[in-house]
N, C-alpha and C positions, 0 to 999 in steps of 0.2 A: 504494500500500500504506500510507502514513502515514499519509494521509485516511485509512483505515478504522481502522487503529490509533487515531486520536484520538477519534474517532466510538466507539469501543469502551471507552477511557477516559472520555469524557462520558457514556455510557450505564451508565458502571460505578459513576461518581460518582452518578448519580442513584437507581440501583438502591442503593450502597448509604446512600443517606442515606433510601431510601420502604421499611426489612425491618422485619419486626415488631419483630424485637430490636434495635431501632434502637444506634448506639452510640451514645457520651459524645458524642463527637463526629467531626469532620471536616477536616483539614486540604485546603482546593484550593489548588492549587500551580497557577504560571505561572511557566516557568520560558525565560529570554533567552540565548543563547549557544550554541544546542543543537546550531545549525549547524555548528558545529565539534566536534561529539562525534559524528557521522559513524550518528548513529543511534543510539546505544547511550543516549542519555538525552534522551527526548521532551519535547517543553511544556508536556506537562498531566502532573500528576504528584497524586497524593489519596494521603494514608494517612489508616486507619479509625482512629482511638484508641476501645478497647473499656472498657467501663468498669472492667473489671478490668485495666487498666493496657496490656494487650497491642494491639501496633499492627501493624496488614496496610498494605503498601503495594500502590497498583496503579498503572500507567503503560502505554505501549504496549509493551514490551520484556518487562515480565512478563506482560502477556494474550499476547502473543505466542510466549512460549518456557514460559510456564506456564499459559495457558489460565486463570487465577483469581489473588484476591489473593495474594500473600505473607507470610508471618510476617517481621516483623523480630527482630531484637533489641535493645533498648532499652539504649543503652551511657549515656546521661544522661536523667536528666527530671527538672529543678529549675525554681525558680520562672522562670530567664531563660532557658534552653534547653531544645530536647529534641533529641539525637542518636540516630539509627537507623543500621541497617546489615543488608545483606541480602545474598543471593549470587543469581545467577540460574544456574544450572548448564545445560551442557551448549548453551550458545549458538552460532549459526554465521553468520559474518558475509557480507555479500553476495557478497568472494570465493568462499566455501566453505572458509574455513579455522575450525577449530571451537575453543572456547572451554571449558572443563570448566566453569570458575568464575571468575566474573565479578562483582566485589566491589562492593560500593556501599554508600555512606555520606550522610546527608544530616543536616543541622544546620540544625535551625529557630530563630531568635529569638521566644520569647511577648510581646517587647514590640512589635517589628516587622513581625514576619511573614518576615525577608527569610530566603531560607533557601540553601544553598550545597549541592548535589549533584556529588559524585567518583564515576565508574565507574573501576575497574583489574582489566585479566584477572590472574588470579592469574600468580605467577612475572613480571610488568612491574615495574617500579620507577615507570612512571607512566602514569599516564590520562587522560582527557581530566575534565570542568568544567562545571558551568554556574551560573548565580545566577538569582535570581527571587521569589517572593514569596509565602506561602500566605496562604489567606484563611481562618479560623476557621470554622465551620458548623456548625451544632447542629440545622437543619432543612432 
């Protein structure tokens, strides 16, 4: 099942960087540590930055539980960082125990690239981590 998850992320990344309404740009993310986040935050990771400031992220865990990109919400975007943050709702994890809201945060460096992703079910006081790296992309 992750093979296709990823495979549906690379296909997502491509599709959206060839739509007519092309965005600003492209954050691709490669993300190290994932193994210990038991699924809930995959390696490939893209958010669209639209030109009117608004960012979709996608990953396997939103094609998966939401079938399309996500809206974030844009908690920083200055010249050295940009922070996002998004929910994936209604998630269920391979137990079968189910998730309402499922928080997520990620913080990119503009000078870097390195960027730090947190998932936390709501009502947890912690979650799991990963770090990794996005690459800028404009075509």
């Amino acid at each position: 099942m992750m093979k296709s998850l990823l495979f549906s992320v690379v296909a997502m990344v491509s599709l959206a960087t060839n739509v007519a309404a092309a965005p600003a740009f492209l954050y691709d993310c490669d993300l190290h540590g994932t193994d210990q986040a038991h699924g809930w935050i995959t390696p490939k990771m893209a958010f669209v930055v639209e030109k009117q400031g608004e960012v979709k992220v996608v990953d396997g865990v939103v094609l998966h539980f939401n079938n399309a990109p996500l809206e974030t919400k844009v908690l920083r975007n200055d010249g050295k960082r940009m922070i996002l943050r998004w929910v994936v709702t209604n998630a269920k994890a391979d137990s079968g125990r189910t998730f309402n809201n499922f928080r997520y945060r990620a913080s990119i460096s503009k000078s870097s690239g390195k960027v730090e992703v947190t998932a936390i079910p709501a009502h947890f006081d912690t979650g799991v981590r990963a770090t990794g790296v996005c690459k800028k992309r404009t075509k």
